[in-house]
C-alpha positions in Angstrom: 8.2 -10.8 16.9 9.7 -9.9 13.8 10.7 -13.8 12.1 13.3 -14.2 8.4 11.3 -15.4 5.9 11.8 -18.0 3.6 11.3 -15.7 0.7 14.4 -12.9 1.7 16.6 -14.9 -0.5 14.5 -16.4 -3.1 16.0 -14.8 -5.9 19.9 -15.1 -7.5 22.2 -12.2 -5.4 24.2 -12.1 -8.5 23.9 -8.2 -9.1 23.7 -7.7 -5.0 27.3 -9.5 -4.8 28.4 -7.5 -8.0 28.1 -4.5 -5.7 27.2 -2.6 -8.8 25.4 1.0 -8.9 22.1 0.9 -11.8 20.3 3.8 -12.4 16.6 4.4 -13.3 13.2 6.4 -13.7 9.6 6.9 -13.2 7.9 7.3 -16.2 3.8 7.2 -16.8 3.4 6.0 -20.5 -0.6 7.0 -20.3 0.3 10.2 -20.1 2.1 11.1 -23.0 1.4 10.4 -26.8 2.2 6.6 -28.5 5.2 8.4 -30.7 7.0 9.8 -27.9 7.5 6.3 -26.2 10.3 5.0 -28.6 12.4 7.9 -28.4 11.9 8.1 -24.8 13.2 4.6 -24.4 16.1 4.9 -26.4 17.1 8.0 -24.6 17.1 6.4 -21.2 19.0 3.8 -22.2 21.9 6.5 -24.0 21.9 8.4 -21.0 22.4 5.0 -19.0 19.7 4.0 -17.3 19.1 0.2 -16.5 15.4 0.3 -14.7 12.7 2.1 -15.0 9.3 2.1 -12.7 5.4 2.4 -14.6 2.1 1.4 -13.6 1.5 3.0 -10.1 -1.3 5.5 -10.8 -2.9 3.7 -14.1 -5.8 1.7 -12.6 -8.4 3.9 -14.5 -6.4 3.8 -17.2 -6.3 -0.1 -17.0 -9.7 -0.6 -16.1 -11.8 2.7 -17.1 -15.3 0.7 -15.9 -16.0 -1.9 -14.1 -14.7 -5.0 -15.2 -13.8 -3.4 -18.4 -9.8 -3.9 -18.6 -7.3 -2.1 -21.6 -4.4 -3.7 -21.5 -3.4 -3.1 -24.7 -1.3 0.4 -23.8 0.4 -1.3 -21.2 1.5 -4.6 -23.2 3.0 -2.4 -25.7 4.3 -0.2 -23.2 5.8 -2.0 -21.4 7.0 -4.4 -24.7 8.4 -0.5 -26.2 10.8 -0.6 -23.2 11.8 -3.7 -22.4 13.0 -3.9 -26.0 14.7 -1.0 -25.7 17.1 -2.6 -22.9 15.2 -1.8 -20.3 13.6 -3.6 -16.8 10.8 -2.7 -15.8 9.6 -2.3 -12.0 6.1 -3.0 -12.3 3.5 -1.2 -9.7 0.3 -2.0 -8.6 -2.3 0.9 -9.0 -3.9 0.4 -5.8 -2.8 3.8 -4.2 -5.5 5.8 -6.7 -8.5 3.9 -6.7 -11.3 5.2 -10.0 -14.1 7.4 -9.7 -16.4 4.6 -10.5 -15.3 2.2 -7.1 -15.5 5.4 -5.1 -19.3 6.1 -6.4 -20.1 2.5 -6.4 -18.4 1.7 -3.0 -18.2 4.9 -1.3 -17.3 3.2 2.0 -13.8 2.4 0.8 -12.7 6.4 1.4 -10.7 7.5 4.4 -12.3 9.6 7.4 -9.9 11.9 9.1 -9.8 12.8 12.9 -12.5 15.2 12.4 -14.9 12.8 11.4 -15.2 14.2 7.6 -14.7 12.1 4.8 -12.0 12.6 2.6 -13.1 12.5 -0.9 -12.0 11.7 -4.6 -9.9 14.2 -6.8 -6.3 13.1 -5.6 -4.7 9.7 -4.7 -4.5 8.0 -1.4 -7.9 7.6 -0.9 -8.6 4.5 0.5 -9.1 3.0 3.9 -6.7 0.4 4.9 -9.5 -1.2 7.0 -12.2 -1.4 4.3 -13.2 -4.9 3.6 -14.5 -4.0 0.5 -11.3 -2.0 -0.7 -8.9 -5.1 0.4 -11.3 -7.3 -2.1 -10.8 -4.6 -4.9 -7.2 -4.0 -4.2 -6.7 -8.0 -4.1 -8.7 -8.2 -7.6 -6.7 -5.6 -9.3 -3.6 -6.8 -8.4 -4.0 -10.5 -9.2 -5.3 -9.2 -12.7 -2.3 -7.6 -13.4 0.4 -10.1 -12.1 -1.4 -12.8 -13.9 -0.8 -10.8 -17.4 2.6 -9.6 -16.5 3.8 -11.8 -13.8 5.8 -13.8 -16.5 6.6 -11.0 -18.7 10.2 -11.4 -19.6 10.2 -7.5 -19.3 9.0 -6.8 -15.9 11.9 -7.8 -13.5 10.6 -6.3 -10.1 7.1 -5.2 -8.2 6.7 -2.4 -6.3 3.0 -2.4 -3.6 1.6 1.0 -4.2 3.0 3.8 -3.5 4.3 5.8 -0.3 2.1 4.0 2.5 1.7 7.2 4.7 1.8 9.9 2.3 -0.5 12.7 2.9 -1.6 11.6 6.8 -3.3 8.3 5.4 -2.2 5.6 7.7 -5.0 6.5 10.5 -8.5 6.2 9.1 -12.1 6.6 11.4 -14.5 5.3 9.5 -17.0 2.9 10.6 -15.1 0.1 8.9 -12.0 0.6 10.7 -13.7 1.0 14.1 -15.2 -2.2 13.5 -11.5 -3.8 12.5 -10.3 -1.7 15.4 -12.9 -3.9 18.0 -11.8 -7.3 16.3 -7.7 -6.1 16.9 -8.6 -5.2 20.4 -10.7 -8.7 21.1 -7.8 -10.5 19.5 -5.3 -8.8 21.8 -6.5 -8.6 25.0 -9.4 -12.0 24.9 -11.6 -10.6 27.7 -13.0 -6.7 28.2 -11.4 -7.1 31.8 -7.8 -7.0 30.7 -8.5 -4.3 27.8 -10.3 -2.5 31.3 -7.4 -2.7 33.0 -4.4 -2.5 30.7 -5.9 0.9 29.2 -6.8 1.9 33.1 -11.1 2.6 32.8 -11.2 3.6 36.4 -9.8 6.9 35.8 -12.2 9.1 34.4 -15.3 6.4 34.7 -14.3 5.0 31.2 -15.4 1.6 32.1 -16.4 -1.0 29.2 -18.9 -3.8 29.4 -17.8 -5.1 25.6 -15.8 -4.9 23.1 -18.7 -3.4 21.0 -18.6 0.0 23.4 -15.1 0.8 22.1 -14.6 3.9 19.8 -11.6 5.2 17.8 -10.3 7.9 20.0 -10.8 11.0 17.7 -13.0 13.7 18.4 -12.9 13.1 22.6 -13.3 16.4 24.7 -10.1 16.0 26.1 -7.1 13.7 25.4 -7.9 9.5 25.7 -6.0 7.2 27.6 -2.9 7.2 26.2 -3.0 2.9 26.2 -6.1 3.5 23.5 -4.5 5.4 21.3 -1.0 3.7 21.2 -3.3 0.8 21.0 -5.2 2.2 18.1 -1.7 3.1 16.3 -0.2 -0.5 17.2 -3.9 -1.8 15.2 -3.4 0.9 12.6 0.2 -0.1 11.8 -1.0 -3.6 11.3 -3.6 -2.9 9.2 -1.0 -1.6 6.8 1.1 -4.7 7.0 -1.8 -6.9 6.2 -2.3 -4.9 3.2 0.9 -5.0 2.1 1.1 -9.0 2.7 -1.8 -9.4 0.4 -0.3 -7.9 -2.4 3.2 -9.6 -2.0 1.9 -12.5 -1.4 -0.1 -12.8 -4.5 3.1 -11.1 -6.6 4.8 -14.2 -5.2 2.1 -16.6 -6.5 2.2 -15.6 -9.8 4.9 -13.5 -11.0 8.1 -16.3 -8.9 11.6 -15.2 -8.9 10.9 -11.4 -9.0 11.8 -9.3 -6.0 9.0 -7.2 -4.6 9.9 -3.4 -3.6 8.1 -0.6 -1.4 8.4 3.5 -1.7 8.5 4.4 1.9 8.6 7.6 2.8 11.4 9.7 4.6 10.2 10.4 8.4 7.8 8.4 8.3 6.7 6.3 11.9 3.1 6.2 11.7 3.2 2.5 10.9 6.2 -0.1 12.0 8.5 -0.6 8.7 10.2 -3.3 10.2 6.9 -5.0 10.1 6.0 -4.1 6.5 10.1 -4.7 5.4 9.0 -8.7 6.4 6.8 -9.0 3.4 9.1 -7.5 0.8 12.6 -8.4 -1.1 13.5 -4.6 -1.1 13.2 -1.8 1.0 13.2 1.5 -1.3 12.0 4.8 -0.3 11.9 8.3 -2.4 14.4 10.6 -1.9 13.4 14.6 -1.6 15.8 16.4 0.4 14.9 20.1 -0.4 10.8 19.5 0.8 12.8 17.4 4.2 14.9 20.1 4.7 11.8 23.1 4.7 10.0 21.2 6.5 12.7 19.3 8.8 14.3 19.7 12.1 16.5 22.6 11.6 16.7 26.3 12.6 15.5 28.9 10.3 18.7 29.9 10.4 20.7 26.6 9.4 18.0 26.1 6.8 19.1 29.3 5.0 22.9 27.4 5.3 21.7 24.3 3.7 19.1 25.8 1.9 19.9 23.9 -1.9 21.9 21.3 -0.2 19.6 19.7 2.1 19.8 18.6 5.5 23.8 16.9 5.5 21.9 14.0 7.7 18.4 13.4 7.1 19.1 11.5 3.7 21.9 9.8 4.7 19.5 8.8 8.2 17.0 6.9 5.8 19.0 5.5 3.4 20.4 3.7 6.7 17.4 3.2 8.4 15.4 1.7 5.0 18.4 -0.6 4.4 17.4 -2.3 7.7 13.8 -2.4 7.0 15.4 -4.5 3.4 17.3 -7.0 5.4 20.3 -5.2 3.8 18.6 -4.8 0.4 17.5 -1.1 -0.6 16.9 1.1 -3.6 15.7 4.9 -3.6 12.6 4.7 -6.3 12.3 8.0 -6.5 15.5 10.8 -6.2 14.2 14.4 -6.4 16.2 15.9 -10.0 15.2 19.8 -9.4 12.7 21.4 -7.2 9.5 19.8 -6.2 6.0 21.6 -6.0 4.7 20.1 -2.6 6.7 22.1 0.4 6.1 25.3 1.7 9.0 26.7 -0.5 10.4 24.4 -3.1 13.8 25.9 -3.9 15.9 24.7 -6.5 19.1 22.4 -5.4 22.5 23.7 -6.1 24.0 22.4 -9.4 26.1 19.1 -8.3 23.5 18.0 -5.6 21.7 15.2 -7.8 25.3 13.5 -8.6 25.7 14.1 -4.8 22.7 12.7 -3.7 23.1 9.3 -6.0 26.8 8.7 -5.2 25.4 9.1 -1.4 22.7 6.8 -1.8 25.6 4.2 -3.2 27.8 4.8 -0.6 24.9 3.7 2.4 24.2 0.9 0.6 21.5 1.3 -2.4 21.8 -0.9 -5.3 19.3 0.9 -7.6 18.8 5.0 -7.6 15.4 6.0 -9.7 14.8 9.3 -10.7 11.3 11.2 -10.8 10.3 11.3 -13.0 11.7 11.3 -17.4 10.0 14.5 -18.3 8.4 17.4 -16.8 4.3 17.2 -16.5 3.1 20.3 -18.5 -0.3 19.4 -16.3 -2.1 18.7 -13.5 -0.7 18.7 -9.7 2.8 18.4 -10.2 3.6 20.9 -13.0 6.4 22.5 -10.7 7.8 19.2 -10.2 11.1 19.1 -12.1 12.3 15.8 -14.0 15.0 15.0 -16.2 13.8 16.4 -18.5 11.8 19.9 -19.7 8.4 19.2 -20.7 9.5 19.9 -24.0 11.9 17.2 -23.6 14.7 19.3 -23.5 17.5 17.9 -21.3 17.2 19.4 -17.6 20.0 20.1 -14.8 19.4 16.8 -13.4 19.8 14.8 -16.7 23.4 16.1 -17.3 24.1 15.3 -13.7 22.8 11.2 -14.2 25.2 11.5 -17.3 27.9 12.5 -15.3 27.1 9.3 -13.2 26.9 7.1 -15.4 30.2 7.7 -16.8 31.5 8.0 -13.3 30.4 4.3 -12.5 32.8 3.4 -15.0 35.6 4.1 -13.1 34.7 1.8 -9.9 35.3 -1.6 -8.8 32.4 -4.5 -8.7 32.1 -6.9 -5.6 32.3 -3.6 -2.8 29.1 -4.0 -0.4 28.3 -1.9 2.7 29.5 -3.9 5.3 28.4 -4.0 9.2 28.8 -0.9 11.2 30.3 -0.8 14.6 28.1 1.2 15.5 23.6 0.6 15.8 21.2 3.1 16.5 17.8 1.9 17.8 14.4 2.9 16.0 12.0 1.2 18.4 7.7 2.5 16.3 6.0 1.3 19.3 8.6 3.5 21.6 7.6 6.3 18.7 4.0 5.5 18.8 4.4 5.8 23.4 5.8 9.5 22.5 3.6 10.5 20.4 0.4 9.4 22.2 1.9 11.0 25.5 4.4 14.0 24.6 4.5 15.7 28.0 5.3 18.6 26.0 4.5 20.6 22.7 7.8 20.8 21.4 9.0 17.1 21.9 9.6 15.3 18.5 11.2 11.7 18.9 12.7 11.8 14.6 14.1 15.0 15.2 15.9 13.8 18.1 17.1 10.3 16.7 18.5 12.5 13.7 20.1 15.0 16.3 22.1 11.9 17.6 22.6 10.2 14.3 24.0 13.5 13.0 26.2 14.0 15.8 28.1 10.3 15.0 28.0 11.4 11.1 29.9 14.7 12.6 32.8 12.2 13.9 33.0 10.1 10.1 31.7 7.2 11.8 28.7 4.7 10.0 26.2 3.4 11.5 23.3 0.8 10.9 19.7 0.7 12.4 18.3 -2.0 13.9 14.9 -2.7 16.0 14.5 -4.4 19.2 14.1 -7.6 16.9 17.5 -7.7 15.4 20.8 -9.4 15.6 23.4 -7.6 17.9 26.9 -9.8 17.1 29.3 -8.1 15.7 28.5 -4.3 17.0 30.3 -2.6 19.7 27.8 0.7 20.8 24.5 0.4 20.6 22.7 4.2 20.7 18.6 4.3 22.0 17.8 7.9 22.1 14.3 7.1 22.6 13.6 3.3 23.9 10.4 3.9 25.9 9.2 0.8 25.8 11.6 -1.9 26.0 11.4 -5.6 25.1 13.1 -7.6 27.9 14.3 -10.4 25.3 16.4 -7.2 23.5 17.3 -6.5 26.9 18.7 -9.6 27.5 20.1 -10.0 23.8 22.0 -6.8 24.6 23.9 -7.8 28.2 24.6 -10.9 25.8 26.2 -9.1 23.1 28.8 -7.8 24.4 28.1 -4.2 22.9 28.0 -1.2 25.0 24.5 1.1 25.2 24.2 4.6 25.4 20.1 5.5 26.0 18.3 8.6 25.8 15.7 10.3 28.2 12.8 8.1 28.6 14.4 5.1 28.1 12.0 2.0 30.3 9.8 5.1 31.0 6.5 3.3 29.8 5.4 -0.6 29.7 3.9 -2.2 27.1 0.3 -0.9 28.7 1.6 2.2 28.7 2.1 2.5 32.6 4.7 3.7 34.4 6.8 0.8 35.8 6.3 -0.7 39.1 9.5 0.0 40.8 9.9 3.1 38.8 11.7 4.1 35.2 13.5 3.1 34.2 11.7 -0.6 34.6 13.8 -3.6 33.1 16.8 -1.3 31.9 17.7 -0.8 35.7 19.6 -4.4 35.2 21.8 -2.5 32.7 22.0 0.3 34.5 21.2 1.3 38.3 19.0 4.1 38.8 15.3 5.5 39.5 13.2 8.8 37.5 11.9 10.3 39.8 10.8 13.5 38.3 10.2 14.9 34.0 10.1 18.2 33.1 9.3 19.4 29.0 10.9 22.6 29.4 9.9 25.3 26.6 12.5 26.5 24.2 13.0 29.7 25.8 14.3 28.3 28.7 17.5 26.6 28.8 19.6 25.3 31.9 23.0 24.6 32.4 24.8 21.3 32.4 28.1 20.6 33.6 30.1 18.3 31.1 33.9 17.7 31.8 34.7 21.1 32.6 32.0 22.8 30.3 29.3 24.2 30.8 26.7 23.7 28.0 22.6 24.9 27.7 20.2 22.4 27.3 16.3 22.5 27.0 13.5 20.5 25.9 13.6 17.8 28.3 15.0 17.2 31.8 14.6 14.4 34.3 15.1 14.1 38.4 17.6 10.7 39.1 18.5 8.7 42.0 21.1 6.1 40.9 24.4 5.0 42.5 26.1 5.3 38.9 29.1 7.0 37.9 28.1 10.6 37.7 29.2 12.3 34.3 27.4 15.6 34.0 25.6 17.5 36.2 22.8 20.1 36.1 23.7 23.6 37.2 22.3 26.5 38.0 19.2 27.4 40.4 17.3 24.6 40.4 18.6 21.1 42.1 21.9 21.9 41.2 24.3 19.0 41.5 21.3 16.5 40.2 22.5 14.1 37.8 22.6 14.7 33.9 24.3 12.0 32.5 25.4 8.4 34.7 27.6 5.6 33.3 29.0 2.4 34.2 31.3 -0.2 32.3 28.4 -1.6 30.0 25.6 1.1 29.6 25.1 5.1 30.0 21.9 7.2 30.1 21.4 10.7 29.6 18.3 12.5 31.2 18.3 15.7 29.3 18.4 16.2 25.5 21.7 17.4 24.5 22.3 19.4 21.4 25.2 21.0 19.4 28.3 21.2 20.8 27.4 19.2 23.9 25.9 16.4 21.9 29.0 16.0 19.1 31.5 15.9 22.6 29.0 13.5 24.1 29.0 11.2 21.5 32.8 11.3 20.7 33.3 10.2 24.1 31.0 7.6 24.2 32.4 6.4 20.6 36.0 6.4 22.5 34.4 5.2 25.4 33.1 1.7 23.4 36.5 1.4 21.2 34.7 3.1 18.3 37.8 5.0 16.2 36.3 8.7 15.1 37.5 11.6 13.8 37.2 15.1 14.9 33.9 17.2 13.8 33.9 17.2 10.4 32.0 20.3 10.3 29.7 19.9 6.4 32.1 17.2 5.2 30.5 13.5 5.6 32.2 10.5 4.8 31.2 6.7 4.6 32.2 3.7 3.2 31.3 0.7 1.6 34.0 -2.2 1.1 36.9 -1.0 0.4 35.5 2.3 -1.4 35.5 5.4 0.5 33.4 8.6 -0.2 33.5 11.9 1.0 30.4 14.6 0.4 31.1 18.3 0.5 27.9 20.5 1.6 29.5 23.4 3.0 29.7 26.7 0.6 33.6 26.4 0.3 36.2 23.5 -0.5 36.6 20.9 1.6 39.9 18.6 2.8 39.2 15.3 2.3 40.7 12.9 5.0 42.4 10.4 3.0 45.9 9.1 3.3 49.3 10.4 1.3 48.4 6.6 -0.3 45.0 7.0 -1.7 43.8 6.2 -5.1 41.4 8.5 -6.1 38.4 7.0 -7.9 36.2 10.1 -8.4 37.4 13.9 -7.7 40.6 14.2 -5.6 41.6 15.7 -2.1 39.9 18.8 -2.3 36.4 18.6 -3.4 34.0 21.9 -4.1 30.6 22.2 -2.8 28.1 19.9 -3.9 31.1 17.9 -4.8 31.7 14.3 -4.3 35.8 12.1 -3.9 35.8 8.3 -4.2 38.5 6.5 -3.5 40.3 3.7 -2.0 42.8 3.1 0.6 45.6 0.8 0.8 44.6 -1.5 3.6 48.1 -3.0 3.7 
């Protein structure tokens, strides 16, 4: 169970009641010469910046041998711009441990599903599971909070950096299968019940001990699914305790300061929920033109959106990460040009950058960072733009932050996001259940949850996430597009609420053993909702089948499920197989859908379920996306042409006006009398 902690409100809310926008940057002192860090100081301050993150990747720079530290750089460093009028987010360098721990403690690397050990030359390479590693991780941290921790300087810590990044949550090394044997003895006390929750008899996979138990990589066919959800469950853990470590010693010696993360966009290989616990802050770095290459859309809407982004994946995370904060969240990292990591790394459209900030704001983020100051003219992220040229010559993005800063001028203090009326669910263990058992190629749980979120975006509603741990009061729809495996005290919590549920196909289709329910799927959700699954298909994507909706037909593929309820029938499947069956099924409280929707079919689905819950919307906004936050209201233009903005004859207009370009951004406020 997910529990508050004491520390979530440790330190004065006086800036997150002020409701105020700061801006900052990523900057690596080590890299550049002594004389350039003055000017660089004073020019982030002129161009408005308040924060501004170091530290992340300078362990050998910190400690070049063994017990050999050089603090000196970073005392002055960091002295250079907290003068200057700077804060400083201080990171610890444990996500690029030196060449000399990797030579003198080789078994601290990674080992990916192949068996191979990834090597040193990059970052990330560490196992979460080595002992050793969480003693040199612990060591180097504590060294530097007790020399900074009271800094006057350094106002916030961030863990890391980017838990997940390049496919480095799941590790098979011999370390982490013997961590993997301890999580499993913990869980399950006897070899019996692991025997029979992971379900041995099939395929004569019977084990006498805990010690017989591998990490299910490199099986001739698949594993039980039950291991390997089991083996994500102890892999997402293994993060968390990480984390804790850290945060905890943070706490200890540097009090009063809030603690931050970088998560990553699209990220559910560990549970952030879980992690979010252990820290003041949820932040997360911010690259729409890499998320829209290599995102959910058609080829052909990627060429629409191609230097806009995705209109919904951003917007998705900023909303999701200010869960995983408790309400708090910052973007550490906001992408100010193109990037060097994607397949294609296309430049963003001139305006996207002041966009992408003033959206951030408007879904709640105190604090937007920018990576990085300058340009590196070396090593792996040459093509990676920043604010500025490598020759320190000011880039697109720096006279776009300018433009904000003297844009923040112009707005109130005191306006905070408030609740939504709306909560979509992001159940990791229901993500981990999908991805352990598919049932087909093509099935991808995000870009599903973003198909829905984007379809309520469509209709200028907001919306918060929450997990099967958080408080319901106050919300009146509750959207689970993928709650596999469902907790029965959130079940309970939900008939209690008040709030009406709409849930996705394979909703109760798995418990937490990963079985198929005794009386059938949809197991404890038939309480909310009468029915019985008695058939899945994963249908491929040249195959679609009709669905009758209202008096509409619409094609769906992907996904399609065989019902038996006595429910109100909404929709129906057509054409020549089981026509008639039932689609979607409702009653006064909850709905379910047993297909996956898309397009026009999903935006219609989801305006009448808004309706249907008492949820006001608008009509499909088409490229236009509003939100709000107190008694601001924004509007954010990525179509190629103008844009209307829905605001009343009344409005005060804060930022731009009623017709906003592309790439454009209004502000404004209403008069609520």
């Amino acid at each position: 169970m997910h529990k508050p902690l004491d520390h979530q409100n440790r330190f004065a809310a006086g800036r997150r009641e002020a409701g105020l926008l700061e801006l900052g940057v990523c900057y690596y002192p080590e890299q550049w010469p002594r004389e350039k860090w003055d000017e660089d100081a004073r020019r982030m301050v002129e161009l408005g910046l308040a924060w501004v993150r170091i530290g992340e990747f300078a362990w050998s720079h910190i400690e070049p041998q063994a017990g050999v530290f050089r603090w000196e750089w970073m005392d002055e460093a960091i002295g250079v711009l907290g003068r200057a009028g700077l804060k400083v987010i201080l990171g610890t360098p444990t996500a690029a441990p030196p060449k000399w721990l990797v030579d003198r403690y080789p078994d601290i690397l990674p080992v990916d599903a192949r068996g191979i050990t990834r090597k040193f030359g990059a970052r990330r390479h560490y196992c979460f599971s080595s002992r050793r590693y969480r003693i040199e991780a612990a060591r180097i941290t504590e060294a530097m909070v007790r020399r900074y921790g009271e800094n006057p300087f350094v106002h916030a810590w961030q863990t890391d950096n980017e838990y997940g990044d390049h496919d480095t949550i799941h590790s098979y090394s011999d370390e982490a299968k013997l961590a993997f044997r301890e999580w499993l003895a913990a869980r399950y006390g006897s070899i019996e019940e692991l025997n029979r929750a992971w379900g041995t008899t099939f395929w004569s996979m019977h084990y006498n001990g805990f010690e017989e138990v591998d990490l299910p990589n490199n099986l001739v066919e698949e594993p039980t699914p039950t291991h390997l959800v089991d083996y994500y469950r102890f892999s997402s853990d293994q993060v968390k305790s990480f984390n804790k470590a850290q945060a905890d010693l943070i706490r200890r010696h540097s009090p009063g300061r809030p603690v931050t993360h970088n998560f990553m966009s699209q990220n559910t290989d560990f549970d952030h929920y879980k992690v979010g616990e252990d820290i003041d802050i949820a932040s997360w770095d911010v690259y729409p033109m890499g998320g829209l290459i290599n995102g959910r859309l058609s080829e052909e809407e990627k060429a629409r959106y191609l230097r806009v982004g995705d209109p919904d994946q951003v917007a998705f995370n900023h909303d999701l990460y200010r869960a995983v904060g408790r309400g708090r969240v910052w973007v550490m990292e906001q992408q100010p040009g193109p990037v060097n990591w994607a397949a294609h790394n296309q430049s963003p459209a001139d305006g996207m950058v002041r966009l992408w900030t003033w959206l951030a704001y408007a879904h709640g983020a105190d604090m937007v960072s920018y990576f990085r100051w300058r340009q590196a003219p070396f090593a792996q992220e040459q093509f990676h733009a920043g604010l500025l040229l490598p020759n320190g010559e000011a880039d697109q993005g720096y006279l776009e932050v300018a433009q904000v800063a003297a844009e923040m001028a112009r707005l109130p203090a005191g306006e905070v996001r408030e609740k939504a009326p709306v909560a979509i669910l992001l159940d990791y263990e229901s993500r981990f259940a999908t991805r352990a058992l598919p049932q087909g190629r093509g099935y991808a749980a995000s870009a599903i949850a973003l198909d829905w979120y984007c379809a309520i975006a469509r209709l200028g509603v907001d919306v918060d996430f929450i997990g099967q741990h958080s408080d319901l009061s106050g919300y009146r729809l509750v959207v689970a597009p993928d709650l596999v495996i469902p907790d029965m005290d959130f079940l309970a919590r939900l008939k209690a609420s008040g709030a009406k549920a709409l849930f996705g196909p394979r909703s109760g289709s798995k418990t937490r053993d990963m079985h198929i329910p005794a009386d059938l799927p949809p197991g404890p959700l038939a309480d909310l909702i009468d029915f019985r699954v008695t058939r899945v298909e994963s249908l491929p994507e040249f195959h679609s089948e009709p669905v009758l909706y209202g008096n509409t037909s619409h094609p769906v593929t992907g996904w399609r499920e065989l019902i038996r309820t006595t429910e109100t029938v909404l929709a129906t499947f057509e054409g020549a197989h089981r026509p008639g069956s039932p689609a979607v099924i409702g009653n006064d409280r909850a709905r379910y859908v047993a297909t996956l929707p898309r397009g026009e079919f999903l935006t219609r689905l989801m305006g009448d379920t808004l309706g249907w819950a008492g949820v006001a919307s608008l009509p499909d906004l088409g490229d236009l996306r509003l939100a709000r936050r107190g008694r601001l209201r924004f509007a954010f233009n990525y179509a190629g042409v103008p844009a209307a903005v829905p605001a009343s004859a009344s409005a005060e207009f804060l930022v731009g006006g009623r017709t906003i370009g592309p790439a454009d951004v209004a502000i404004w406020m209403e008069d609520e009398g």
